[in-house]
C-alpha positions in Angstrom: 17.0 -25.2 13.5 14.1 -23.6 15.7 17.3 -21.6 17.6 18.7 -20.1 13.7 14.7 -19.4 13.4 14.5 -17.6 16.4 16.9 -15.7 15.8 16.0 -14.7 12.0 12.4 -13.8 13.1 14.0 -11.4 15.5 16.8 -10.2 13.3 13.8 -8.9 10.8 11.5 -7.7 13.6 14.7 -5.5 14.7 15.3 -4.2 10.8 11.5 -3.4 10.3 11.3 -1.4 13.1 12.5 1.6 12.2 9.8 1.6 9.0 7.1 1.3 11.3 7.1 4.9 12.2 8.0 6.6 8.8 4.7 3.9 7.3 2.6 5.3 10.1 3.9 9.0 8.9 3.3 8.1 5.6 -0.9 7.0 6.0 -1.5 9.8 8.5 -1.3 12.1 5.7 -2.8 10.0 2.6 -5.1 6.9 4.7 -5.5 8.1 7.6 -7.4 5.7 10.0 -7.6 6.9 13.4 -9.8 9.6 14.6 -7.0 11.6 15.5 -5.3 11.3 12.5 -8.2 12.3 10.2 -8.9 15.4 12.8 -5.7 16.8 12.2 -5.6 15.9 8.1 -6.1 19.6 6.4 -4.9 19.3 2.8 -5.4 16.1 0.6 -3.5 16.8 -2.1 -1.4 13.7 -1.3 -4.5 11.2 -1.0 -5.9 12.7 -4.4 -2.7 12.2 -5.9 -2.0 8.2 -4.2 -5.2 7.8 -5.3 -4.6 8.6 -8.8 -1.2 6.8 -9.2 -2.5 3.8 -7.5 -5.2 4.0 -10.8 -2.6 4.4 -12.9 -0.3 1.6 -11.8 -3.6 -1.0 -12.3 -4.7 0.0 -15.8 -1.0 0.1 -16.8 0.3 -3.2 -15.2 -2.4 -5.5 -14.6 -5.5 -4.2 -16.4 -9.2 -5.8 -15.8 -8.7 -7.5 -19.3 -7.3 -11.1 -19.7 -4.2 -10.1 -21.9 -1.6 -9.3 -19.9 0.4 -11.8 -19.5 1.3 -14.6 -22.3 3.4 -17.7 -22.1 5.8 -18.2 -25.2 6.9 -21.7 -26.2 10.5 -22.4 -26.4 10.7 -25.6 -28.2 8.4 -28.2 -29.0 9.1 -30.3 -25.3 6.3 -27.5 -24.2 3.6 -27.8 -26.4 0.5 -26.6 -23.4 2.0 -23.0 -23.4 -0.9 -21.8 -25.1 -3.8 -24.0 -23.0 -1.5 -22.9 -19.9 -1.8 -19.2 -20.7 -5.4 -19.8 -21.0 -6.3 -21.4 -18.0 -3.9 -19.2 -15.6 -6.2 -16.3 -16.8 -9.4 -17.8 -16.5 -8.2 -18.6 -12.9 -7.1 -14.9 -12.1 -9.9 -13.4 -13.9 -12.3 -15.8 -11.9 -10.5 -15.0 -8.7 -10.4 -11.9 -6.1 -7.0 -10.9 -7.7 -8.1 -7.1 -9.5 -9.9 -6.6 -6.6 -6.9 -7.0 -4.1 -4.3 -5.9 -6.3 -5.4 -2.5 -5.9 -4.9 -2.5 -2.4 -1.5 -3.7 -2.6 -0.7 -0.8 -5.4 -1.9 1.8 -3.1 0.8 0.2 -0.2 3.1 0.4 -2.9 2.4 4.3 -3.4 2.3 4.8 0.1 5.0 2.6 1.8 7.4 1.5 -0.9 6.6 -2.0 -0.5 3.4 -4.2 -0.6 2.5 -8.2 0.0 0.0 -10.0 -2.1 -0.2 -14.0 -0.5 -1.5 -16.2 -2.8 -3.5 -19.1 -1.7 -5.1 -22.1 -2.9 -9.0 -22.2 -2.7 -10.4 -25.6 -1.8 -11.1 -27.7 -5.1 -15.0 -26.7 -6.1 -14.1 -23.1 -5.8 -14.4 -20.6 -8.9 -11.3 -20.0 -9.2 -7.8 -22.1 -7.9 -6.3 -19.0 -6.2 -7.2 -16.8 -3.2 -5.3 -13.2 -2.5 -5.2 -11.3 0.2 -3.3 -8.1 0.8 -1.3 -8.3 3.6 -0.4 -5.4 5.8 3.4 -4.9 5.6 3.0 -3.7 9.5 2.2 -7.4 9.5 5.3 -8.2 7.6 9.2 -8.5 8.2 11.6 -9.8 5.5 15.1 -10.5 5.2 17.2 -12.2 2.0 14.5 -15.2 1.4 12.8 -15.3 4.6 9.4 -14.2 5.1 7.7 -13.6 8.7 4.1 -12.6 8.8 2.5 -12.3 12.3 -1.4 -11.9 12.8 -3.7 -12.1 16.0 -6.1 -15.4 16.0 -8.9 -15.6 18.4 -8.3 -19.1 20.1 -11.8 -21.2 18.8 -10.7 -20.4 15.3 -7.0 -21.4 15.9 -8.0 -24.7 17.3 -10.3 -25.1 14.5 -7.7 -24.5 11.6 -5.3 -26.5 13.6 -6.9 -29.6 15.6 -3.7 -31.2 16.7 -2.3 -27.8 19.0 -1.8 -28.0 22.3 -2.5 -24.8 24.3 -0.2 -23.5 26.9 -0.6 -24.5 30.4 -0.8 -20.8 31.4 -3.6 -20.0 29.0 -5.9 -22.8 29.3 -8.1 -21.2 31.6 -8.5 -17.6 30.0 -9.3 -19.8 26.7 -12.0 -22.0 28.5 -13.9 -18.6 30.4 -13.2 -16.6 26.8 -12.4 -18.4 23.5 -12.7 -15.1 21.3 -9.2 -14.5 23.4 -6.4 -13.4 20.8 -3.9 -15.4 20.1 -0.1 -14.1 18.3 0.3 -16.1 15.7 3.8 -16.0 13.3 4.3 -18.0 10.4 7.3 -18.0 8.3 8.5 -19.4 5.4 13.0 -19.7 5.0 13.4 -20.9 1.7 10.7 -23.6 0.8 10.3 -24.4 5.1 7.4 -23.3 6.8 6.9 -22.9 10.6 3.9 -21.8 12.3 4.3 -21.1 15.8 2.0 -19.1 18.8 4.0 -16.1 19.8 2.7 -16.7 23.8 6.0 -17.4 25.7 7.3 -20.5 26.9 9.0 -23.3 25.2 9.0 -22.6 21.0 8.8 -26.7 20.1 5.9 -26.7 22.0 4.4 -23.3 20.5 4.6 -24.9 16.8 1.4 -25.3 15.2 2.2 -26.1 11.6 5.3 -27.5 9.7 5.1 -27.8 5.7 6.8 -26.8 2.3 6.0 -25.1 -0.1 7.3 -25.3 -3.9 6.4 -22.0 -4.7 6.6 -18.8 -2.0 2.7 -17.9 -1.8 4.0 -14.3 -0.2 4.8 -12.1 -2.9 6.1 -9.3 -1.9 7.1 -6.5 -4.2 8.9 -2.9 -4.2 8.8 0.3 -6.0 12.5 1.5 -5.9 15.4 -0.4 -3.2 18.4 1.8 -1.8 21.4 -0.5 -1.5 22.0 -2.3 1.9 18.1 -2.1 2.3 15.2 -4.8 2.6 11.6 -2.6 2.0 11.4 -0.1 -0.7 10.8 3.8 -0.9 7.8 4.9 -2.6 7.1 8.0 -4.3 4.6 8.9 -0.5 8.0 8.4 1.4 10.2 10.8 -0.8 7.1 13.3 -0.9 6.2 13.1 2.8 8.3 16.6 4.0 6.3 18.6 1.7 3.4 17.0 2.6 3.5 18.0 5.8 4.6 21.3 4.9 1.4 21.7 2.9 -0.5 20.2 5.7 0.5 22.6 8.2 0.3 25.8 5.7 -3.3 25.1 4.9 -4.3 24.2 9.1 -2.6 28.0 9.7 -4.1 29.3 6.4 -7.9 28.0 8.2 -6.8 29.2 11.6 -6.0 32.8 9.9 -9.6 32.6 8.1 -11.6 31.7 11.9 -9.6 34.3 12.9 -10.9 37.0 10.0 -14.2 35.7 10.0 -15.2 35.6 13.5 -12.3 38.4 14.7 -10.4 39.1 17.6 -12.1 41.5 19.9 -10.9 44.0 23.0 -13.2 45.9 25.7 -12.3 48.0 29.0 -13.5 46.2 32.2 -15.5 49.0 33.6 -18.4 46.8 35.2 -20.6 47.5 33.2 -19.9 45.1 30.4 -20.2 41.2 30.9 -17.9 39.5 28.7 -19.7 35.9 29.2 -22.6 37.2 27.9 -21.3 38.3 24.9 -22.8 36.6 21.9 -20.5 37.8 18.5 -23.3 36.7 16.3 -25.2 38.8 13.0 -28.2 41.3 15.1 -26.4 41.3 18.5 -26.5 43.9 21.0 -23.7 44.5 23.3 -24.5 47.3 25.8 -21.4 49.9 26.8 -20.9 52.5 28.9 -21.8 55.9 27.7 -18.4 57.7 26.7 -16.8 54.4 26.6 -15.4 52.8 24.0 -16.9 49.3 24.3 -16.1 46.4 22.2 -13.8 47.1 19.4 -11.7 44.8 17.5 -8.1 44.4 18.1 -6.3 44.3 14.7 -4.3 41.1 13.5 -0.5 41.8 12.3 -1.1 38.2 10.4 -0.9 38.7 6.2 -1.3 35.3 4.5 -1.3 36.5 1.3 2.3 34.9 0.8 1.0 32.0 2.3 -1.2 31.1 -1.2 2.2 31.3 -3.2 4.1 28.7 -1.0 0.9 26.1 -0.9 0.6 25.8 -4.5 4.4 25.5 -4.8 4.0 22.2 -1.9 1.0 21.0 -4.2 3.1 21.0 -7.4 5.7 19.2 -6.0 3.7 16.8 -4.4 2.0 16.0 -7.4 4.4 15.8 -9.4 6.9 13.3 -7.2 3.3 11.3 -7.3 3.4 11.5 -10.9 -0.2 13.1 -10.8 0.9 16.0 -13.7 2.2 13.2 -15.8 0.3 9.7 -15.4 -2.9 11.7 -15.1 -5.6 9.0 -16.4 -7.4 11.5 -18.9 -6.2 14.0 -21.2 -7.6 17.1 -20.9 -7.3 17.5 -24.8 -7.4 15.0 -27.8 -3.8 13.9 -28.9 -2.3 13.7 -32.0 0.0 10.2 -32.5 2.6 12.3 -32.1 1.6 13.5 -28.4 0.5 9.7 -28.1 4.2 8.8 -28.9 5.9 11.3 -26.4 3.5 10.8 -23.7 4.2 7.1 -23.7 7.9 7.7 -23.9 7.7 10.2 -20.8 5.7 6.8 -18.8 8.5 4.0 -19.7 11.2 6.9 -18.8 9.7 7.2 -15.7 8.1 3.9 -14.4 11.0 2.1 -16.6 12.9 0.6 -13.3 9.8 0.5 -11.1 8.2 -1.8 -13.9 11.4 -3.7 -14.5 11.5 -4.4 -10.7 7.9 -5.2 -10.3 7.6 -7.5 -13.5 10.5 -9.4 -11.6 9.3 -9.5 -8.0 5.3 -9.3 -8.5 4.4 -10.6 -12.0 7.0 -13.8 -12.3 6.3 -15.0 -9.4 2.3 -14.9 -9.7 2.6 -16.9 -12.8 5.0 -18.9 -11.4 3.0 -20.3 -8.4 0.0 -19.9 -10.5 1.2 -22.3 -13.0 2.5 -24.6 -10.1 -1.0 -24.6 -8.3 -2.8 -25.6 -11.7 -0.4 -28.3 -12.8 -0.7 -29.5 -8.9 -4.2 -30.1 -9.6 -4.1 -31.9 -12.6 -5.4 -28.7 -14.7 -2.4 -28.5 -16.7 0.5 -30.1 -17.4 3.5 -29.1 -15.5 5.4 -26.2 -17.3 8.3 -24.1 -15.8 9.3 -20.7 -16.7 12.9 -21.5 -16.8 13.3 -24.3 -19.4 9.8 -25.2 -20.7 8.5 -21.6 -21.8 9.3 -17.9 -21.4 6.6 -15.3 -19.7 5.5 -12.7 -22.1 4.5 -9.5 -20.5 1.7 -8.1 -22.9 0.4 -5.3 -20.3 -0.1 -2.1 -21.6 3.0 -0.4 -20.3 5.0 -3.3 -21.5 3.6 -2.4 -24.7 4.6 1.1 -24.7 8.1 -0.5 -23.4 8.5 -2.3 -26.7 7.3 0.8 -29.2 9.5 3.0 -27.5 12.4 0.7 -28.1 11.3 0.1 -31.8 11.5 3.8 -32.2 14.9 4.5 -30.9 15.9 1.6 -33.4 14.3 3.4 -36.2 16.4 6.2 -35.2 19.4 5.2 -35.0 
């Protein structure tokens, strides 16, 4: 078992490396976080438009209000559908779940894939569920195996986990230093989990936890899936050439204007003038040579006028592969119903597969360990989405899904 396990968790580490530098690619230009990143960041079109779509996906999806989501009873075995539906929202709505979900849409923008885990809070707590957005550097997945791998300082390890034993070789750096990190993977094949410190030496030994779970608390969830493939391509990914494009355009487009503004200057080296004490500032006074020429600019052969046409064609097109020109959150203009009509038909045409995909792989499975979690405690009675009721997406885009459909049946 921990041999197959090995090998798994090594398996996905392999697949997800190659995503590790098109993700890093992919925030440089939209998130950056490092100095070096943000120093050489010169357009943000791209973050304006992530930024916008990530909007977007929230009020469309999962919006701030309760009614969203609706379980629908099936037959009369399942009579606490209704007191179900009520509860799993007071739970989300009293939980950090619209404040984390936006972090996991703006992954979803960006890297094609995100990770909401769903916890349990202790009983006492506002709410019955905890969420955190995980950071899919921190993820690897394969076909119904999960393997998420953080850094624990050793105190708190010890302290979530009473029962470890540390490694012989580490003992002593953990006595003179207990803030020292320790790799920690946990994974969860099927309903078995394993935690285990990633620190060498014999795995049995390493394992810190052993449990199941009934319901898989990491939900993980993708924009659009090539065949073949494990993580998803978001719209940042498809985009990311052009935004690079326009990235470099504008950094040669400021270098052109330091160049104009403060010029490029040429003088004979008679003796007489001292080019380090030039000062090219408004009111200075160079001295020259009499009959010399002195300082005189030296002309640039750079036009960038063309360079104004090709940046606004990069913008376009990265706003419109980030939907900005057609999910933009305002209208600039009141709408007739008609407008109102068409513009919600253009949103199910193009989100139509994303939201089938994510009402699959995000929104089931949130009410599905949601409803576990609750009838775990006692809250409710237990209810399954299989046999006892069936989930009713009420979300605003599901809405528009549903009118759309209507319409084309009035048609025809």
């Amino acid at each position: 078992m921990q041999k197959n396990l090995m090998q798994l968790y090594k398996r996905a580490i392999d697949e997800r490396e190659i995503w590790l530098p098109r993700w890093k690619a992919a925030m440089k230009y939209t998130v950056p976080t490092e100095d070096s990143d943000v120093a050489t960041l010169f357009d943000a079109t791209a973050a304006d438009a992530v930024d916008n779509l990530a909007a977007s996906m929230y009020s469309l999806l999962t919006p701030p209000e309760s009614l969203w989501i609706n379980l629908v009873r099936e037959s009369n075995l399942s009579p606490n559908a209704e007191t179900a539906t009520k509860m799993l929202r007071a739970h989300l709505n009293d939980s950090n779940f619209y404040t984390t979900i936006h972090q996991c849409y703006l992954d979803l923008v960006i890297l094609g894939t995100a990770c909401l885990f769903m916890a349990e809070n202790p009983i006492g707590a506002n709410s019955a569920f905890s969420f955190t957005a995980i950071p899919m550097s921190d993820i690897a997945i394969l076909p119904g195996a999960v393997f998420h791998t953080t850094s624990m300082p050793a105190c708190d390890l010890m302290e979530k986990y009473p029962d470890i034993t540390i490694p012989n070789h580490m003992r002593d750096s953990i006595k003179n230093n207990p803030q020292t990190p320790i790799r920690l993977v946990q994974s969860l094949v099927g309903k078995d989990f394993v935690a285990w410190m990633d620190v060498g030496g014999d795995f049995e030994n390493n394992i810190v936890a052993k449990g199941t779970f009934e319901t898989n608390p990491y939900i993980i969830f993708r924009w659009s899936l090539v065949s073949g493939e494990q993580y998803g391509r978001g719209p940042v990914l498809r985009a990311l050439p052009d935004i690079k494009t326009a990235n470099k355009v504008v950094e040669l487009v400021l270098k052109n204007a330091t160049i104009a503004v403060s010029g490029i200057w040429q003088a004979d080296d008679d003796g007489v003038i001292n080019l380090s004490n030039i000062n090219l500032t408004p009111g200075a006074i160079i001295p020259k040579a009499v009959g010399s020429s002195g300082l005189t600019p030296l002309s640039s052969g750079a036009d960038f006028d063309v360079s104004q046409i090709i940046l606004r064609d990069l913008r376009d097109r990265i706003r419109h592969a980030l939907l900005a020109d057609r999910l933009g959150l305002l209208s600039d203009k009141e709408m007739t119903a008609t407008e109102i009509l068409a513009r919600n038909s253009d949103m199910v045409r193009i989100l139509g597969a994303t939201y089938g995909r994510l009402l699959h792989e995000f929104i089931r499975p949130l009410c599905e360990r949601g409803l576990q979690i609750l009838s775990r405690r006692g809250l409710i009675e237990k209810i399954s989405l299989h046999s006892d009721a069936e989930l009713e997406y009420i979300a605003p885009i599901a809405k528009m899904a549903k009118e759309e459909m209507s319409i084309q049946g009035i048609s025809a």
